[in-house]
C-alpha positions as CSV (number, residue, x, y, z in Angstrom):
1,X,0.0,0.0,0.0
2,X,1.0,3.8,-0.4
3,X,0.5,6.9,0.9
4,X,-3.1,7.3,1.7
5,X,-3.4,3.8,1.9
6,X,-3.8,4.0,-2.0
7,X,-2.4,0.8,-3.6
8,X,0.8,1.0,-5.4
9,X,0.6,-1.9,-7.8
10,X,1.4,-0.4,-11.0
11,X,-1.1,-0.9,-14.3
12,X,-0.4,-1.0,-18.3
13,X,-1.9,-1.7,-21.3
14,X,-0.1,-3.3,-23.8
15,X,0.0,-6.1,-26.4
16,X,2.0,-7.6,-28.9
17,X,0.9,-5.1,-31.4
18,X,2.3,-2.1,-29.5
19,X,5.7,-1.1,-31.3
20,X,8.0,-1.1,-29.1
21,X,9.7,1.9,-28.1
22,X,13.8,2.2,-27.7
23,X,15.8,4.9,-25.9
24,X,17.3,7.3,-28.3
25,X,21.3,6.7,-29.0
26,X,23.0,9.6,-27.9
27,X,20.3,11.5,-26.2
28,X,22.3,13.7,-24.3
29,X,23.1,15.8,-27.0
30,X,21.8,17.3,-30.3
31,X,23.5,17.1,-33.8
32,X,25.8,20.3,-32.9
33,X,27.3,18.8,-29.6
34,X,24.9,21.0,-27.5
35,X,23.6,19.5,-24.2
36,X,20.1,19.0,-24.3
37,X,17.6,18.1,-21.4
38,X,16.4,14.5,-20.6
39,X,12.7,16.4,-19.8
40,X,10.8,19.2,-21.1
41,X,7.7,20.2,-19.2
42,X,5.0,22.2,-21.5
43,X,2.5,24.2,-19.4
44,X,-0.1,26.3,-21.4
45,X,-1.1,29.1,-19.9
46,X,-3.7,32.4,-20.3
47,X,-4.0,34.9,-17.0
48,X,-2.8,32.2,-14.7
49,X,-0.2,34.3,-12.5
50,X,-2.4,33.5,-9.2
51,X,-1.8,29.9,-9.7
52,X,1.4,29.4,-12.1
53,X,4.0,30.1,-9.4
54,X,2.7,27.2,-7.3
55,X,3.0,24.7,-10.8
56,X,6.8,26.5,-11.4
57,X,8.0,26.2,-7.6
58,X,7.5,22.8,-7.4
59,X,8.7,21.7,-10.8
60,X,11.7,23.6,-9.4
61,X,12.2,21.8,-6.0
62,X,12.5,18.6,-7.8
63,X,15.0,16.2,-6.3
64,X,15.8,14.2,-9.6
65,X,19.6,13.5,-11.5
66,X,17.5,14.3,-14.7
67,X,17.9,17.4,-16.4
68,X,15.0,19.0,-17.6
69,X,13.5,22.4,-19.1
70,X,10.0,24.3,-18.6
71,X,8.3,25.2,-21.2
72,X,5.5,28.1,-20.6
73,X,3.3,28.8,-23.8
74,X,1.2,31.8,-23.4
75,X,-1.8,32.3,-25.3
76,X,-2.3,36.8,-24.8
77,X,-2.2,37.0,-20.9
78,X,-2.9,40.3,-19.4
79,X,-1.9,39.6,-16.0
80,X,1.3,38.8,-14.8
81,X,2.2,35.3,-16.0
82,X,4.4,35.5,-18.6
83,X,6.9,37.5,-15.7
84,X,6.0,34.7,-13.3
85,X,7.2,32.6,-15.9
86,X,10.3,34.5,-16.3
87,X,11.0,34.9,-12.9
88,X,11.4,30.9,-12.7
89,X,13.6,30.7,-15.5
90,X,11.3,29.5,-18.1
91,X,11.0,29.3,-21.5
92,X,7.8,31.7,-22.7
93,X,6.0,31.1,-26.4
94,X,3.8,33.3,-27.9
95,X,0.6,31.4,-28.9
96,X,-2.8,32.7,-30.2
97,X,-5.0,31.4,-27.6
98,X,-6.4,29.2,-30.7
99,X,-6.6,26.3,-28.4
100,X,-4.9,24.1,-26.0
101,X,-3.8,21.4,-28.4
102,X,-2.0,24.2,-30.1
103,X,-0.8,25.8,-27.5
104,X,1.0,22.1,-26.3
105,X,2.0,21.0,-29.5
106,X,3.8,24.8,-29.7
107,X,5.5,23.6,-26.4
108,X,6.1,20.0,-27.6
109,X,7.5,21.5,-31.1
110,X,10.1,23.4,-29.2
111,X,10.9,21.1,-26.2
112,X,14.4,19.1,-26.4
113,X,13.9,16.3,-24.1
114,X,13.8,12.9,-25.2
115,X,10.5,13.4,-22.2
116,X,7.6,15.7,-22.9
117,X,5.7,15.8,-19.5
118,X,2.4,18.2,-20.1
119,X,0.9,19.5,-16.8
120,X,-1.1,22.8,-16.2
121,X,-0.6,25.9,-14.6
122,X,-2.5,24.9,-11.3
123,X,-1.0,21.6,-10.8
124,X,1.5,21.0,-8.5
125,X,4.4,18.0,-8.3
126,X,5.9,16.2,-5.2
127,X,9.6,16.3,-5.3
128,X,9.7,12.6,-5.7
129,X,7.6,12.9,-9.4
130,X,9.7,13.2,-11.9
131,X,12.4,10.5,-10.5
132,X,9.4,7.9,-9.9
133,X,7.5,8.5,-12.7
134,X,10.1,7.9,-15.3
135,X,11.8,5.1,-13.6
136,X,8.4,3.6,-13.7
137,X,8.4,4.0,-17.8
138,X,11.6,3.5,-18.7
139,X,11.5,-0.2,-16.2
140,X,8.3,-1.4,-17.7
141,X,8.9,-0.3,-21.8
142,X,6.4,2.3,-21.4
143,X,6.0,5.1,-24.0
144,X,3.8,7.2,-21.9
145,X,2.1,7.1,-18.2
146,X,0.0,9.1,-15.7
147,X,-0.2,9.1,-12.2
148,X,-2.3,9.6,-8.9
149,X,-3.9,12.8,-8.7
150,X,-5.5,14.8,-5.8
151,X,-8.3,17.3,-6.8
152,X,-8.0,20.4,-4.1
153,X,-10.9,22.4,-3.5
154,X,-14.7,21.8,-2.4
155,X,-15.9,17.5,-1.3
156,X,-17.5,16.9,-4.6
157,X,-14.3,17.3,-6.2
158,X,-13.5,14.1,-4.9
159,X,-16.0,12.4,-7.9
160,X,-13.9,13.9,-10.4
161,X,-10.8,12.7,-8.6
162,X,-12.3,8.9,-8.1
163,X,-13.1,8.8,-12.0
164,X,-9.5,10.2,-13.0
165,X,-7.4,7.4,-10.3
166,X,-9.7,4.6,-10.8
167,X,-11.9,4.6,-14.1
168,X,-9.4,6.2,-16.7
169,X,-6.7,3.7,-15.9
170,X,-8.9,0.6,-16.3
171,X,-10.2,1.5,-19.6
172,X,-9.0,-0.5,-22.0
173,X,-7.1,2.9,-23.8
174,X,-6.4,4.4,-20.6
175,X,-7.1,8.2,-20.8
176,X,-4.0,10.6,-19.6
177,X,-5.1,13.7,-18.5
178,X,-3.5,16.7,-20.0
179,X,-2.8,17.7,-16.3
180,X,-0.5,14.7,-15.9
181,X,0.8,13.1,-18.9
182,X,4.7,12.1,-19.5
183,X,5.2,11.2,-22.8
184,X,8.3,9.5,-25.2
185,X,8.8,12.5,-27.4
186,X,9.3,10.5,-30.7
187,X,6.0,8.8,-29.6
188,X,4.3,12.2,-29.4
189,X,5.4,12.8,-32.8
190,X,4.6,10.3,-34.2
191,X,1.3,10.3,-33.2
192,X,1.8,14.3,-34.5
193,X,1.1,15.8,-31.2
194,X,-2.5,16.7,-30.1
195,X,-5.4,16.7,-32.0
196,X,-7.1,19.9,-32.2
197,X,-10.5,18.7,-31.1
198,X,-12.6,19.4,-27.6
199,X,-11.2,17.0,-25.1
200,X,-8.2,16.6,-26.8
201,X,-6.0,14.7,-24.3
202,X,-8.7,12.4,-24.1
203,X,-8.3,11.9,-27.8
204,X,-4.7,11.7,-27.5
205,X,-4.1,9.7,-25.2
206,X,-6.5,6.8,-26.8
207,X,-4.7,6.8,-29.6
208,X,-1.4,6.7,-28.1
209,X,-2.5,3.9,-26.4
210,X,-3.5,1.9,-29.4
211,X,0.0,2.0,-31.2
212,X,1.9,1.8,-27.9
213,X,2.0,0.7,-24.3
214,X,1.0,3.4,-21.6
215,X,0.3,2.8,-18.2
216,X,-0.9,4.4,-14.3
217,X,1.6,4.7,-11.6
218,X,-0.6,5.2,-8.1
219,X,2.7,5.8,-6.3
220,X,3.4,9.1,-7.5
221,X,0.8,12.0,-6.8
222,X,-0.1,15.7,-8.0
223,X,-2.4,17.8,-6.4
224,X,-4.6,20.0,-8.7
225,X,-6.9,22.8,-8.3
226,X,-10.6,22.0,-8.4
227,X,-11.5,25.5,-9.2
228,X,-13.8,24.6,-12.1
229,X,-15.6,22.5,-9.8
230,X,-15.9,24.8,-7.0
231,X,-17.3,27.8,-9.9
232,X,-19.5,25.5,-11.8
233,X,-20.2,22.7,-9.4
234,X,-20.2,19.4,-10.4
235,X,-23.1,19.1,-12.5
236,X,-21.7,21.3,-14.9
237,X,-18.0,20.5,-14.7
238,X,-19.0,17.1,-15.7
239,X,-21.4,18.3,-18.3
240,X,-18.7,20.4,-19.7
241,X,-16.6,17.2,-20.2
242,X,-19.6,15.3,-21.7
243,X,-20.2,18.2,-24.2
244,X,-16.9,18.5,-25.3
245,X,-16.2,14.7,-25.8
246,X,-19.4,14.6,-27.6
247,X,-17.8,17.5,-29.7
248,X,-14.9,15.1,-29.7
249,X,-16.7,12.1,-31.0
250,X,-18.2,14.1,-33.9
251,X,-15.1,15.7,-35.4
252,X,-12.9,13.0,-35.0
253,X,-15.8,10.0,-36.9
254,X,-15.9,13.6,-39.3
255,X,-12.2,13.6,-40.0
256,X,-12.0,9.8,-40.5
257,X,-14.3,9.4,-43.1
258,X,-13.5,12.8,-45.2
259,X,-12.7,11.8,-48.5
């Protein structure tokens, strides 16, 4: 058992159609000689100063041997986050505000690690996450993994945090929320990044897990904010989420069968 008294038996999905996935030769360094980060984290943001220095602090105080980079990619903020970003020695893109696939691919598109690991502005790592998290994916062959989350905020939160640790990991293409995905970056690629569609990590992460295995590590844990809960209550946060992956749904059977 774990912290919480969560168990900590980790879970993936795989079969002997996934390709399998290799660590890049020479990783350490780009064609020049230049050293280049084992992780990138991409955070898209817009007016998130109140919360973003929470998400940066603790993606600084990191105790890990890997190297990594933060990617911020700012779509027109008028508060202060892009100096919040700055402050913490971050990376800032300029994005549209078009949407947060874009936003995330931008970051992804940019990012040198051989490690993408997406999270969001008011999400918040324990020291131990990065260490963990990719020892879990590089000892099991995964391409890509979430982990435990904890949803902050008002008691009915605590649905939405129930269906993200125990129903997205047992589906049989696991869904990685956007909050908390780590991802191989020449599996990202592949895949060519996020589709721009409502609920697009949802999207993403189902068809990641068709061509390769992912997996849920219950051992490592982010906390996240439950704001939209606490504004919209949990009615509409969760009939946001069915509206959008309805939206999902349509464009994606669209796209398929577009001549």
């Amino acid at each position: 058992m774990g912290d919480d008294g969560h168990d900590t038996d980790a879970s993936h999905h795989g079969d002997d159609n996934h390709r399998p996935l290799d660590s890049d030769e020479d990783a350490d360094s780009d064609a020049s000689g230049v050293d280049t980060p084992d992780v990138s984290f991409v955070i898209p943001t817009r007016n998130e100063a109140d919360y973003l220095r929470g998400t940066l602090a603790s993606i600084a105080a990191l105790d890990t041997s890997y190297s990594y980079e933060t990617i911020v990619v700012d779509g027109n903020s008028t508060d202060g986050t892009r100096a919040v970003a700055r402050e913490y020695g971050a990376i800032v893109l300029d994005e549209d505000d078009s949407s947060i696939a874009a936003a995330r691919n931008l970051g992804a598109d940019r990012a040198g690690g051989e490690w993408l690991v997406f999270t969001d502005a008011d999400t918040e790592l324990r020291a131990d996450y990065l260490t963990k998290l990719l020892g879990y994916l590089e000892a099991d062959g995964l391409a890509a993994a979430s982990s435990r989350c904890r949803i902050t905020g008002p008691r009915r939160a605590k649905v939405m945090e129930a269906t993200i640790n125990y129903v997205f990991p047992r589906l049989e293409r696991p869904i990685l929320p956007g909050f908390n995905c780590v991802v191989h970056h020449r599996a990202f690629d592949e895949l060519g990044g996020f589709p721009d569609v409502p609920n697009e990590d949802t999207a993403f992460s189902r068809r990641l897990a068709g061509r390769y295995p992912t997996g849920y590590c219950p051992a490592v844990l982010v906390e996240s904010s439950g704001r939209r809960i606490a504004e919209d209550g949990l009615t509409g946060t969760l009939w946001h989420y069915v509206t959008l992956d309805v939206e999902r749904i349509r464009r994606t059977n669209r796209s398929e069968f577009t001549p």
